[in-house]
N, C-alpha and C positions, 0 to 999 in steps of 0.2 A: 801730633794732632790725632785725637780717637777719632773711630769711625761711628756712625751713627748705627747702631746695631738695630735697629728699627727696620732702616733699608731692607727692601724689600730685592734691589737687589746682591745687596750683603751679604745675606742670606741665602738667597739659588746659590750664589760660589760659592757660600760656604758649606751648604750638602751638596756640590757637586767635588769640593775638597775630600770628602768624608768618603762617597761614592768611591772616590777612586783609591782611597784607602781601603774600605771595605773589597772592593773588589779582587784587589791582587792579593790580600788574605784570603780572599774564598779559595783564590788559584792556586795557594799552595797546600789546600789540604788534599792527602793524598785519596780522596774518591772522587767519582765523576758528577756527582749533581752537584758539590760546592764550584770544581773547578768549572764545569758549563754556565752554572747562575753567575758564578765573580766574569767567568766573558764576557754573559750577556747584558750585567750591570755594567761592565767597562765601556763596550760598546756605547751601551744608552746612555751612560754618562758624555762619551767622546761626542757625540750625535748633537746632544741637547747645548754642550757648549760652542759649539758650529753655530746652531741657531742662536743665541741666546749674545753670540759673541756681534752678531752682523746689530741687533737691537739698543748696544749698548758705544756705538764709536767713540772715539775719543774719551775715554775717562779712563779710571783706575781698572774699573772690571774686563774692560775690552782686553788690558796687558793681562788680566789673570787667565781667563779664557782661555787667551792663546798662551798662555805656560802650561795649564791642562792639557790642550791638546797637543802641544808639542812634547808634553812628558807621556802622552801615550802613542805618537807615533817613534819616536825614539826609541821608549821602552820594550814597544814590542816587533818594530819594524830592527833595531840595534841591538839593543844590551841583551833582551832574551834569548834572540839567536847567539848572540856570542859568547856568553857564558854556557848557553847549552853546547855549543861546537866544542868551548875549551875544554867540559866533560868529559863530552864524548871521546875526544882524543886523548885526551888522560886513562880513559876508561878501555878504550882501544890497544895505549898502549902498555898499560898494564895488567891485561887482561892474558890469562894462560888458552891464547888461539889454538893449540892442539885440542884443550877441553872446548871449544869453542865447537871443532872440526866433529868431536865424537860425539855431542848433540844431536849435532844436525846430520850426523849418520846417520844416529839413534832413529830420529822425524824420517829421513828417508823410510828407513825400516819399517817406520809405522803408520807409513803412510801420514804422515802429518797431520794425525788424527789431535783433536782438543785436547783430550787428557795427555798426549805426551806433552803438549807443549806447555803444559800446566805443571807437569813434573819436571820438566826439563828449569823451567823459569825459578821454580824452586831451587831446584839442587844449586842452579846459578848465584842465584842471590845467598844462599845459605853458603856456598864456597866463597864467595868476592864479596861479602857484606861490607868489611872494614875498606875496600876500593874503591866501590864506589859510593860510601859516606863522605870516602878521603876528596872522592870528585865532587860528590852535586854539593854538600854542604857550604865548603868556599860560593861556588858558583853561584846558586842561589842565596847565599849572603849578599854577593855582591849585588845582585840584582835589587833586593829587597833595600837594602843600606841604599843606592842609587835613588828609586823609588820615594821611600818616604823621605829621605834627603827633603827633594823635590819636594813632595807636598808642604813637607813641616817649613821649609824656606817660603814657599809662596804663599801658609796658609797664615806665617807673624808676620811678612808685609799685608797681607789682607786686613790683619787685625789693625794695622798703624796706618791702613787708609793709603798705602803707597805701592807705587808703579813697582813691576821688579824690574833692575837696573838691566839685566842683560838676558831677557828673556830668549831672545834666539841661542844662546849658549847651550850646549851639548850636557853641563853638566851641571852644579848648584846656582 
């Protein structure tokens, strides 16, 4: 059975589908005004489907809503901590901690002034590039594959006008 793509509210879930796509794209580009605007899109997206989900009880939209918002408290209350923790462990324990130790000698010495920590972060990255590529890449694969999973699954049941079967499920 198609949906009537007219709906008016067809269409709120379908740019708040979109929203939440866009947003965790913003979040992974590495500067700070993509990554705060894709927060503060996620947010406002998560927010509008709270209200938007109590206006709509009992039908199709009401099950979508709540796979929105359960794909962004999951995502960012579970999966993004736990893929950053698995890094960072990977990163920890891969990481040459004697160099680690003569750094932060170094900042002792310099009084932990800006410019050391800015050479310091360099010389880091420029020694351990290939480690921790070998770490966040996995990582944030996972996240992301998780993520759009999610939306692309709930946004071709939206399209055929159907409930998703197991919305409180952790994963597709």
């Amino acid at each position: 059975m198609a949906i009537d793509t007219s709906n008016t509210e067809f269409e709120q879930v379908k740019k708040l589908y979109f929203f939440f796509a866009i947003a965790m794209g913003c979040m992974w580009v590495p500067h700070f005004l993509p990554v705060f605007a894709g927060s503060v899109l996620l947010l406002v997206a998560t927010v509008k489907c709270y209200k938007r989900r109590k206006q709509v009880p009992d039908t199709v939209y009401e099950n979508h809503y709540q796979w929105l918002i359960r794909t962004f408290w999951i995502g960012t209350a579970v999966v993004m901590p736990l893929a950053t923790m698995a890094a960072t462990v990977y990163i920890f324990k891969n990481s040459d901690l004697a160099y680690l130790q003569k750094l932060f000698d170094m900042g002792v010495a310099a009084n932990f002034e800006i410019s050391w920590f800015e050479d310091a972060l360099k010389a880091y990255y420029a020694d351990n590039i290939k480690m921790l590529l070998t770490a966040t890449i996995p990582a944030g694969g996972f996240v992301l594959f998780w993520w759009f999973g999610r939306l692309i699954k709930g946004y071709k049941r939206l399209k055929m006008n159907m409930h998703l079967p197991f919305v409180t499920s952790w994963l597709f």
